[in-house]
C-alpha positions in Angstrom: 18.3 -4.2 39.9 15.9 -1.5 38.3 12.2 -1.1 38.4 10.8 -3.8 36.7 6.9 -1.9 35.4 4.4 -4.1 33.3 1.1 -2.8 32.5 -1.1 -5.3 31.5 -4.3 -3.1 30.8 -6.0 -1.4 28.1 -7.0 1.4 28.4 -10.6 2.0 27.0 -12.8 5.4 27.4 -16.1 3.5 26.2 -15.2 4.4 22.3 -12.9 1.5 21.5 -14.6 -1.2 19.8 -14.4 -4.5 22.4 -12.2 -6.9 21.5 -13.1 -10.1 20.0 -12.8 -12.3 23.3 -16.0 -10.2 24.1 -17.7 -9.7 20.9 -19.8 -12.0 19.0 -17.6 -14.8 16.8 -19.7 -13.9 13.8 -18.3 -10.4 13.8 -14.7 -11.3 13.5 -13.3 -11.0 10.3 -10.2 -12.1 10.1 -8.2 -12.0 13.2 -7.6 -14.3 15.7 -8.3 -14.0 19.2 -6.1 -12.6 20.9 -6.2 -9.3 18.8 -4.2 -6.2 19.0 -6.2 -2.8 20.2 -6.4 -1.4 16.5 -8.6 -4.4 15.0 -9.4 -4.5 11.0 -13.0 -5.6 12.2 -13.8 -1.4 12.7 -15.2 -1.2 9.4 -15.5 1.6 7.3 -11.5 2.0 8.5 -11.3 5.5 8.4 -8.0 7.6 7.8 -7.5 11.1 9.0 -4.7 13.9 7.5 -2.4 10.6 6.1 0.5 11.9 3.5 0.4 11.0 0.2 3.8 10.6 -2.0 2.9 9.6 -5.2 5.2 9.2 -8.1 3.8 9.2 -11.6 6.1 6.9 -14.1 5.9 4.7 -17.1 6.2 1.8 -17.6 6.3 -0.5 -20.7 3.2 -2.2 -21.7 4.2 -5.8 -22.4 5.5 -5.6 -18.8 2.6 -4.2 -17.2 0.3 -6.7 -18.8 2.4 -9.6 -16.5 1.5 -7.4 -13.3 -2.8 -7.7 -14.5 -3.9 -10.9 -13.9 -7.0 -12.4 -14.9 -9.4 -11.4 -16.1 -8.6 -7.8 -15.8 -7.4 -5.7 -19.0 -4.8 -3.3 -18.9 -6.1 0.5 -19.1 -2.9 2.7 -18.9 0.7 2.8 -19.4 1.3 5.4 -16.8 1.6 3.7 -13.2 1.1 5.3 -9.6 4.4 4.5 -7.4 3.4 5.5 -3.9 4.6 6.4 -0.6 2.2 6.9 2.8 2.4 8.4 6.3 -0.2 6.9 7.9 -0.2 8.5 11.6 -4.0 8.8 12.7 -6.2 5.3 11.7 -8.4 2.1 13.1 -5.6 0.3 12.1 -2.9 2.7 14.5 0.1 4.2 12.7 2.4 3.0 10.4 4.3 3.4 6.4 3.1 2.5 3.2 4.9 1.9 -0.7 2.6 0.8 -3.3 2.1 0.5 -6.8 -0.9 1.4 -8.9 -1.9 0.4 -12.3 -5.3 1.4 -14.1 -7.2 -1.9 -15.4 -10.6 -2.5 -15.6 -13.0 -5.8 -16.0 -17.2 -6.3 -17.0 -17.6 -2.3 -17.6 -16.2 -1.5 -14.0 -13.0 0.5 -13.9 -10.5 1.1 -11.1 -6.6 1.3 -9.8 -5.3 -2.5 -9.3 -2.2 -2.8 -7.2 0.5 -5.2 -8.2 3.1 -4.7 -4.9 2.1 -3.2 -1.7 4.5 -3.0 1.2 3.8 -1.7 5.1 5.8 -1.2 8.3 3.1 -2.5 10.6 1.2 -6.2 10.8 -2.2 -5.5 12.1 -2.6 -3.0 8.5 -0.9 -6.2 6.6 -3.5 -8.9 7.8 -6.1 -6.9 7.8 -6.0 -5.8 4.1 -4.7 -8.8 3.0 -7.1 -11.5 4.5 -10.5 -9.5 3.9 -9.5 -7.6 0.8 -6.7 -9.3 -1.1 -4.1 -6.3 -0.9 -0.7 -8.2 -2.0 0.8 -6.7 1.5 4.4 -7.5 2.8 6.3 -6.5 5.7 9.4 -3.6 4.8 11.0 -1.1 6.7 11.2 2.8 5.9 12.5 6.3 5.9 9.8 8.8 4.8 11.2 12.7 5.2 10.5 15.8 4.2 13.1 18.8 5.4 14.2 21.8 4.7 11.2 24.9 5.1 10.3 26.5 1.7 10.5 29.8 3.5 7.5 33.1 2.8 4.2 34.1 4.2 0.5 33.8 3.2 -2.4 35.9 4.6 -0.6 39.8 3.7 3.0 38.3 5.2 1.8 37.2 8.6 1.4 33.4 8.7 4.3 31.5 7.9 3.8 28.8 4.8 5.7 25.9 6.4 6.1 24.1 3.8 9.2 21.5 3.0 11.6 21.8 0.1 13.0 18.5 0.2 12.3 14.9 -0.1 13.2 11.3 0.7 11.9 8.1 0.6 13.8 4.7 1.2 12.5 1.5 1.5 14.5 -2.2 2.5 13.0 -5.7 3.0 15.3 -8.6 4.5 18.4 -7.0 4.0 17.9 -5.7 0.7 17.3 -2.1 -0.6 14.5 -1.9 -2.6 13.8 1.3 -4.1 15.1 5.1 -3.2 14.5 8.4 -4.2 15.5 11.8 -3.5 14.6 15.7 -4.7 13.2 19.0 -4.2 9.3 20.1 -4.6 9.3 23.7 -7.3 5.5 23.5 -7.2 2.1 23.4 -5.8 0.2 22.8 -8.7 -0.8 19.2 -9.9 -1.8 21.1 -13.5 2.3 21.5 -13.3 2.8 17.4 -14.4 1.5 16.8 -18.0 0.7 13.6 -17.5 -1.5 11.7 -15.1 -2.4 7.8 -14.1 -6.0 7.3 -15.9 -8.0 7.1 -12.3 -6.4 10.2 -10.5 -8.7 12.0 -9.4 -11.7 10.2 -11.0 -14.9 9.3 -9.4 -15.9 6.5 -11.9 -12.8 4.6 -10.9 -12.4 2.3 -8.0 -9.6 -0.5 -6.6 -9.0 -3.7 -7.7 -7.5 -6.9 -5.3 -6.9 -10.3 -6.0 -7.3 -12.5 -2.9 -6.4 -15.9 -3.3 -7.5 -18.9 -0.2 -5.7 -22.0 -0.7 -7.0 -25.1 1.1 -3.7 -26.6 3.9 -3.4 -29.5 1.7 -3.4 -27.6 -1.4 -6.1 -29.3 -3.0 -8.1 -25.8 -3.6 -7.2 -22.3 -4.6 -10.1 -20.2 -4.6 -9.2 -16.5 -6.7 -11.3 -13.6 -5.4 -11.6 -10.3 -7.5 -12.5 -8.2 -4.8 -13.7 -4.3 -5.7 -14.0 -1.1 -3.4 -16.0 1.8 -4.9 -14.6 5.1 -5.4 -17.4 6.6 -3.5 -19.3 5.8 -0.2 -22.3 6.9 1.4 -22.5 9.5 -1.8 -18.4 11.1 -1.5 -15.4 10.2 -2.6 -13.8 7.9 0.0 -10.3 9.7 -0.8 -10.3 13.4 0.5 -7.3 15.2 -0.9 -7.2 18.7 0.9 -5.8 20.8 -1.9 -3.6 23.5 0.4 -1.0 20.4 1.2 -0.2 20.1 -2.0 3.5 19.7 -3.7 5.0 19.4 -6.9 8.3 18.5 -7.9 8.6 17.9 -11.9 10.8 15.0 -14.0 13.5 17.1 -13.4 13.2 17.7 -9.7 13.5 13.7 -8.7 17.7 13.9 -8.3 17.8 10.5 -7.5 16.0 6.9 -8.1 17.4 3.9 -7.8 15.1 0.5 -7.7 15.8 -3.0 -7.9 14.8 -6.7 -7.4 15.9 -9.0 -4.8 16.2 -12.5 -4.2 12.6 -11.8 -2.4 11.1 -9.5 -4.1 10.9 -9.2 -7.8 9.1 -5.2 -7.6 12.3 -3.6 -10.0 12.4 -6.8 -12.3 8.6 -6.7 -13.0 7.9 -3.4 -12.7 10.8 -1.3 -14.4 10.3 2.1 -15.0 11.1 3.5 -18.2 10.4 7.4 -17.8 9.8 9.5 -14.3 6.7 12.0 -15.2 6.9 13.9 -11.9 6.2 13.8 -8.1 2.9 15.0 -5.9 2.8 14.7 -2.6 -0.5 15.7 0.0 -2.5 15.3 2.8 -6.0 13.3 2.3 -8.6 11.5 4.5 -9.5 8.3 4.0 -12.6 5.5 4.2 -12.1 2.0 3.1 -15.7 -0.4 3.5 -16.1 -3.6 2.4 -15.3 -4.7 -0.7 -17.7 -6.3 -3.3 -16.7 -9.5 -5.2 -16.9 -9.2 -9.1 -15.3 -12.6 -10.1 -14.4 -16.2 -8.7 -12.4 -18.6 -9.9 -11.5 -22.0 -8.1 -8.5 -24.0 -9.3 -8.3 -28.0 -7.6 -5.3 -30.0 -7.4 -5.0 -33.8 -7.0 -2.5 -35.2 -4.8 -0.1 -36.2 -7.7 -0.5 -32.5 -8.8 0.5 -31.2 -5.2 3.2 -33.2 -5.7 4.4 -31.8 -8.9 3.5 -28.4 -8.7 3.3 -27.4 -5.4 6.3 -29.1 -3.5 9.6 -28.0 -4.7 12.0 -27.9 -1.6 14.0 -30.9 0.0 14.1 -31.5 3.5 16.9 -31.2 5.7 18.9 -30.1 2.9 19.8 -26.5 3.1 20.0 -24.7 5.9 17.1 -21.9 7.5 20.4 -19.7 8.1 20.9 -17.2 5.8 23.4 -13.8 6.2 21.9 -10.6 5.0 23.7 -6.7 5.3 22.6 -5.1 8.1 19.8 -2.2 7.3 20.4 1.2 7.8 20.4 2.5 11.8 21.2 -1.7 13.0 
């Protein structure tokens, strides 16, 4: 037979944080103990030169108001549908698709997000369990091709930008959303129309975790808030020479729908495509501050009723789904 090789140790310079095993228990957030090498517990996460894709599109307001729950109020009609390539974070690598609606709640303002969807577990848990970020597993194509072509700097440095985009993201079987087109611009100023928060300093993130107890007697609702600022800057650092454009015009294709799973196109139908920037940022994400509470208790004759819908033995875990793209 081959080589059989199995390398059963990390390697560690003195900069990685230790892993929890070896760290106080009060210091571990939210993972368990036998924890990955990128650990959620390195807080502020920090993000360096991730790409940003971020649709700008509009959706109606009656269905938008479904996607806010309580007690935040609705701010903005115009909705951030996003793509990220993560590639240098505490959390490691991975993809990204999420949606972004303005809301606000008790004179603090800020993006909530509705859907969020990664290619990578330690990033899920991590923002899910601590933060409340509504994050599934997916899997993605994220591409850029095609060079724009020209020189900057009197004709000697090539521009390297890409011309063409296309995004593409499935969950169990089922395509959720695609899109396709070509960037005509480097100027944001170029789309007319913006979400409320882009860009603003005065506007922060909104999450909704919720903690139920195992035998459903408690749900405890969390509305958790990250500043748009730490430490005095902006946590999101947009470097303005990676910046592309491409209009209503330029998106050649979008196609999105819902899913016995997922219910993203049902809820969240878009209604008119306002344009497309894409760029490269850095990132910090602290801790988050709760602004609200709310604890809802069940008794065991509710649990019945309301929390126990399937029958036993009845249908079968088996279930045949088309085969993704590249299987």
């Amino acid at each position: 037979m081959g080589s059989f090789v199995q390398n059963t140790i990390v390697p560690n310079d003195g900069s990685l944080v230790e892993q929890p095993l070896k760290r106080d228990p009060r210091s571990i957030v939210c993972q368990g103990l036998a924890d990955p090498v990128f650990d959620i517990d390195i807080l502020p996460l920090t993000y360096v030169n991730s790409r940003w894709f971020a649709f700008f599109v509009r959706v109606d307001e009656k269905i938008l108001k479904k996607l806010v729950p309580e007690p935040l109020t609705l701010e903005d009609d115009v909705v951030e549908f996003w793509y990220v390539d993560h590639t240098n974070t505490g959390a490691g690598p991975y993809f990204e698709m999420g949606v972004t609606v303005a809301a606000s709640y008790n004179g603090k303002k800020g993006g909530y997000y509705p859907y969020m969807y990664l290619s990578q577990d330690t990033a899920i848990y991590g923002g899910r369990d601590p933060f409340g970020f509504p994050k599934k597993a997916a899997y993605f194509s994220i591409l850029e091709h095609g060079d724009k072509g020209g020189y900057k700097n009197n004709g000697y440095e090539p521009i390297n930008q890409k011309r063409f985009f296309s995004f593409m993201m499935e969950r169990r079987g089922y395509l959720l959303h695609t899109a396709t087109g070509e960037y005509t611009s480097n100027d944001l100023a170029d789309l007319s129309v913006k979400p409320k928060f882009y860009g603003e300093k005065d506007w922060g993130r909104w999450n909704m975790r919720l903690i139920t107890e195992p035998d459903f007697s408690k749900t405890t609702y969390n509305l958790t808030y990250l500043d748009s600022e730490w430490q005095g800057k902006h946590r999101f650092q947009i470097k303005p020479h990676s910046v592309d454009v491409a209009r209503a015009q330029d998106i050649r294709t979008w196609a999105l729908q819902a899913t016995p799973f997922d219910n993203l196109g049902a809820l969240c139908p878009v209604s008119e495509l306002l344009g497309l920037v894409s760029y490269n940022f850095d990132l910090i994400i602290p801790a988050a501050t709760i602004e609200w509470t709310k604890e809802v208790t069940r008794t065991p004759e509710e649990v019945a009723k309301f929390c126990t819908f399937g029958e036993g033995y009845k249908y079968s875990m088996r279930h045949k789904f088309p085969k993704p793209a590249g299987i």
